[in-house]
C-alpha positions as CSV (number, residue, x, y, z in Angstrom):
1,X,-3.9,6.6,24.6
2,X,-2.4,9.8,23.0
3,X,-4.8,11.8,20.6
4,X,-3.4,13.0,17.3
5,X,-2.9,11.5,13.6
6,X,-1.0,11.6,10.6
7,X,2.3,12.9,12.9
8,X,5.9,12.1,12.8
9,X,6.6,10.8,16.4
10,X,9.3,8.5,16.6
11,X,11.5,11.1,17.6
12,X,10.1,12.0,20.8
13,X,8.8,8.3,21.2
14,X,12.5,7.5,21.2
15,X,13.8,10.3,23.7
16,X,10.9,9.6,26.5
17,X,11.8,6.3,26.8
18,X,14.7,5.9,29.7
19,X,17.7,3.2,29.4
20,X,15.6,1.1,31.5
21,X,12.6,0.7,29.8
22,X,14.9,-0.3,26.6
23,X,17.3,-2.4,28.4
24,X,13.6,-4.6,29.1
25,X,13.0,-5.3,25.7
26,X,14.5,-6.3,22.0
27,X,15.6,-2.6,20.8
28,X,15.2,-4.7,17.4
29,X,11.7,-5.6,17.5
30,X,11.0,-1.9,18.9
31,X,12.7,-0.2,16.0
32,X,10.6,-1.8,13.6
33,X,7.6,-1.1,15.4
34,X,8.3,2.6,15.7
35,X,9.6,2.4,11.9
36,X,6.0,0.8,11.0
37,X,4.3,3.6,13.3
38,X,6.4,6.5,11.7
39,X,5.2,5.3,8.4
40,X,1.6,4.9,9.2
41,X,2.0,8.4,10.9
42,X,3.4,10.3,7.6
43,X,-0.1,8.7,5.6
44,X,-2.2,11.7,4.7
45,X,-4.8,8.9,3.5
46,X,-5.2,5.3,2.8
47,X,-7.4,1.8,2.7
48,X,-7.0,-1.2,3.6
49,X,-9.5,-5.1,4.2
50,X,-9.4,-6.3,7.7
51,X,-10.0,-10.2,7.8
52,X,-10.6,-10.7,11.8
53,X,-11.8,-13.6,13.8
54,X,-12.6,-13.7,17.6
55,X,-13.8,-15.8,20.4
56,X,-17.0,-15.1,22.1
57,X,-18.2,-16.8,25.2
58,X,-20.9,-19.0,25.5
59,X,-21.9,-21.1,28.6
60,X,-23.4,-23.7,26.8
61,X,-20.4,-23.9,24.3
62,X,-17.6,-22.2,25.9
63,X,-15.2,-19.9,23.1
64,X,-17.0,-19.8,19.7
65,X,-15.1,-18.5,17.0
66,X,-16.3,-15.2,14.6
67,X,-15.8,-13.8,11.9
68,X,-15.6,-10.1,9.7
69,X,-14.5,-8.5,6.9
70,X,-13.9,-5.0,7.0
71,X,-12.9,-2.4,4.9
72,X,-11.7,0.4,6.2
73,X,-11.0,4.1,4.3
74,X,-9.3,6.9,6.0
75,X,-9.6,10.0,4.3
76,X,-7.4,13.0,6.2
77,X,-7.6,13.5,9.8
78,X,-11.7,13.7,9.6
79,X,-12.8,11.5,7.5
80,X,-13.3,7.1,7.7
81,X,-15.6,5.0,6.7
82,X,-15.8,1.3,7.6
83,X,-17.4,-1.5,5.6
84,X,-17.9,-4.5,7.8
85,X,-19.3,-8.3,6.4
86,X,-19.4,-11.1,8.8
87,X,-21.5,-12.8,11.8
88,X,-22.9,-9.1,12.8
89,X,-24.1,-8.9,9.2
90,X,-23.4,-5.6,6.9
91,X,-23.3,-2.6,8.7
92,X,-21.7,1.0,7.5
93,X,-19.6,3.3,9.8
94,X,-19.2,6.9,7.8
95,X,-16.9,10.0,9.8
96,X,-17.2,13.1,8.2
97,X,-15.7,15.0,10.2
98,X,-19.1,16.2,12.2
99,X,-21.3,13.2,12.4
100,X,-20.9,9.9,13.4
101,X,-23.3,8.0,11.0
102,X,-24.1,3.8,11.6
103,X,-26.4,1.9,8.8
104,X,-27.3,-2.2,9.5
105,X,-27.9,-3.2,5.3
106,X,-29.8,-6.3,7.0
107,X,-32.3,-4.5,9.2
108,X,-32.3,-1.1,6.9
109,X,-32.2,1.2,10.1
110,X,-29.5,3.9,11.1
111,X,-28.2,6.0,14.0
112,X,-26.0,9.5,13.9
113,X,-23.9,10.6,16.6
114,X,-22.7,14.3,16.6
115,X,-18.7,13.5,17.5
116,X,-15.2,15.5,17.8
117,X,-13.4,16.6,14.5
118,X,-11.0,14.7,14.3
119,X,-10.5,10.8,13.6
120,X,-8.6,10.0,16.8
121,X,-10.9,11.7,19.3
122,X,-14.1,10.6,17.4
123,X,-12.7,6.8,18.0
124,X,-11.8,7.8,21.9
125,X,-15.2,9.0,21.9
126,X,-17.4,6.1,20.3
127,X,-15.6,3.5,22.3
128,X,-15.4,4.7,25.7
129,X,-19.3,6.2,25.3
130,X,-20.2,3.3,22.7
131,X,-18.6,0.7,23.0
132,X,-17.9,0.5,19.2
133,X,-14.3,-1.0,18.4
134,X,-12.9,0.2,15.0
135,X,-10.6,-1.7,13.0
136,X,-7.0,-0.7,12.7
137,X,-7.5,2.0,15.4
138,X,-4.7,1.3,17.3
139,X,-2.0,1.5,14.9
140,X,-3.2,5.0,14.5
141,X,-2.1,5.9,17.9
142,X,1.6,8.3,17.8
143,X,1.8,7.0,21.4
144,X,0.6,2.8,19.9
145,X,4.3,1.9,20.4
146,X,5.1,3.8,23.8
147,X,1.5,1.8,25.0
148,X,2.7,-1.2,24.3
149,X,6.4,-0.8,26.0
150,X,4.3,0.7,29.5
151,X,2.2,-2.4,29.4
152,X,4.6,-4.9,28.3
153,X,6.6,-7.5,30.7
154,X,8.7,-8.7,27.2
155,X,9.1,-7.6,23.9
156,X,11.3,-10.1,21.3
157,X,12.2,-10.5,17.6
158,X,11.2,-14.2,17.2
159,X,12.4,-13.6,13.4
160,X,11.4,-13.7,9.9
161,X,8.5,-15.6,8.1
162,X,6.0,-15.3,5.7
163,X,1.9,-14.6,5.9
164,X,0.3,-15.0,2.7
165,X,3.4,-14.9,0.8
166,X,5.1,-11.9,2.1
167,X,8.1,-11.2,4.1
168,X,7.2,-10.3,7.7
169,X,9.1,-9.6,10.8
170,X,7.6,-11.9,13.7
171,X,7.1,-10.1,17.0
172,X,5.9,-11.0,20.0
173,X,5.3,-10.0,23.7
174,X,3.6,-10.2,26.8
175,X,1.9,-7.9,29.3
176,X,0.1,-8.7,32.6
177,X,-3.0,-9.6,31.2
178,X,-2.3,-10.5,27.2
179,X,-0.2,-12.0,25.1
180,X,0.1,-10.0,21.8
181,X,2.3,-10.8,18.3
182,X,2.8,-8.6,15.3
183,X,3.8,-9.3,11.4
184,X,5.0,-6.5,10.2
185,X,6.3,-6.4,6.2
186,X,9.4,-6.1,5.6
187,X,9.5,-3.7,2.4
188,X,9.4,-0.2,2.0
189,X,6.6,0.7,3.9
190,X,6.5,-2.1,7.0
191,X,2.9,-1.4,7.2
192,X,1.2,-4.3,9.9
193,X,0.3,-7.7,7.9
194,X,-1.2,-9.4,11.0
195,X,-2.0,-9.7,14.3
196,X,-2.9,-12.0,17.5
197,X,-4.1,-11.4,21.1
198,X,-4.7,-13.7,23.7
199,X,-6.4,-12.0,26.5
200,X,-4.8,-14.1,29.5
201,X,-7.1,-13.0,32.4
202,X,-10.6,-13.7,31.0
203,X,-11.8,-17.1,31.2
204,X,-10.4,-19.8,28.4
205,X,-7.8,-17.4,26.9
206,X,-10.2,-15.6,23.9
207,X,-8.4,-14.6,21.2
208,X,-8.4,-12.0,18.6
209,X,-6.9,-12.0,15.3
210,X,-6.4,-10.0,12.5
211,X,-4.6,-10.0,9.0
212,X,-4.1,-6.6,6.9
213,X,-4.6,-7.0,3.3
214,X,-5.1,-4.6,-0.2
215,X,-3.1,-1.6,1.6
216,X,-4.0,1.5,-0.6
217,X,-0.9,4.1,-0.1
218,X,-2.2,7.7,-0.1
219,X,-5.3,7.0,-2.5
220,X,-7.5,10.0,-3.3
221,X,-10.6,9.2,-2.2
222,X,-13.8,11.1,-3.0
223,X,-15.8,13.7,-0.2
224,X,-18.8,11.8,-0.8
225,X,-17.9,8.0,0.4
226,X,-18.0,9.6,3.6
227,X,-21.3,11.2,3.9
228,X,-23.9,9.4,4.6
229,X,-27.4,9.7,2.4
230,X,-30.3,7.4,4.5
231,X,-31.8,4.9,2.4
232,X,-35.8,4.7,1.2
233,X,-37.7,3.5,4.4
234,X,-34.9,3.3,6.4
235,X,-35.6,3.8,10.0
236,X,-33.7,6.1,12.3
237,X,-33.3,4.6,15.3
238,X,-31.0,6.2,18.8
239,X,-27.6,4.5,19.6
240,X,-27.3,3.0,23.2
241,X,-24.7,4.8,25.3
242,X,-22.8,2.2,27.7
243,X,-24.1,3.9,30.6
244,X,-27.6,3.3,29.2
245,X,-26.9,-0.7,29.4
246,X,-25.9,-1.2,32.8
């Protein structure tokens, strides 16, 4: 994906697309996902819970289902920290802009990684060498809606409805190797409100979903949430790269 945050791009999103590639798809449903990008890209901060749940295979038991809550605070283009509760436990991610830092509250032990500088390239960076997934990252993207339209075989406007009370424009698509749907508000700010992927090609169809709750527009947020002070007794302990695994 593209690197960058916090930029206006639906502009040249719009002009590097040729007739073709829009004559594939609703140029409805596409507006309102570059309208819902363009507004996530003009954010020079903001918060928001993540409520996901996901299937994991088991041989014994086939898909089970799992859960987090996560709450996630973007502070600038250097600066996040995620709170995650579920079946993992409670486990800290803080980005200052420098360090990487991980806490597990259950087993009272940390890691720090010395990243990039920025948001985007610290997230590139901890998933491709890590293998850590953070929430919301892909609606970061200036390029999330021109991924979508080189992956995607269809791209439709199934209409309006409501998730948890509010209005949402229903979206949905496919691609070669997921099915993927979006609920995107229909108010000022058409930030996401939900979102579903079924990953066709692995066995059983997992899915992932995920609803987008408490937005915070632009909150001031202090320095110090993001730096990371290591609890009494807590061990340090070394993060395993992906490389180290196989």
């Amino acid at each position: 994906m593209k690197k960058g945050f916090f930029l206006i791009m639906v502009a040249c999103l719009l002009s590097g697309r040729t007739e073709a590639q829009r004559s594939q798809f609703d140029t409805v449903a596409v507006s309102i996902l570059d309208r819902m990008s363009e507004m996530i890209g003009q954010l020079g901060s903001c918060s928001a819970t993540v409520k996901s749940n996901y299937d994991v295979s088991s041989q014994q038991l086939g898909l089970v289902k799992h859960s987090d809550v996560e709450h996630v605070y973007v502070g600038g283009p250097d600066k996040m920290l995620v709170r995650s509760e579920g079946d993992k436990g409670t486990r800290y991610l803080m980005y200052n802009g420098k360090m990487l830092s991980y806490y597990s509250v259950d087993k009272n032990h940390y890691a720090q990684v010395k990243v990039p500088s920025n948001v985007m390239d610290m997230i590139d960076y901890m998933n491709k060498d890590y293998g850590i997934v953070f929430p919301m990252s892909d609606f970061m993207y200036p390029g999330f809606v021109d991924d979508i339209i080189n992956e995607a075989r269809t791209i439709v406007l199934l209409g309006m409805t409501k998730v948890d009370g509010k209005d949402c424009f229903h979206i949905a698509g496919t691609a070669k190797d997921k099915t993927f749907q979006f609920w995107i508000a229909d108010d000022a700010f058409s930030l996401p409100v939900k979102m579903v992927i079924v990953y066709t090609d692995k066995p059983l169809n997992p899915q992932y979903e995920a609803t987008y709750c408490d937005w915070q527009i632009n909150p001031t947020l202090p320095e110090s949430i993001f730096e990371f002070r290591a609890p009494p007794n807590a061990q340090k302990i070394k993060l395993k790269p992906l490389s180290a695994k196989k």
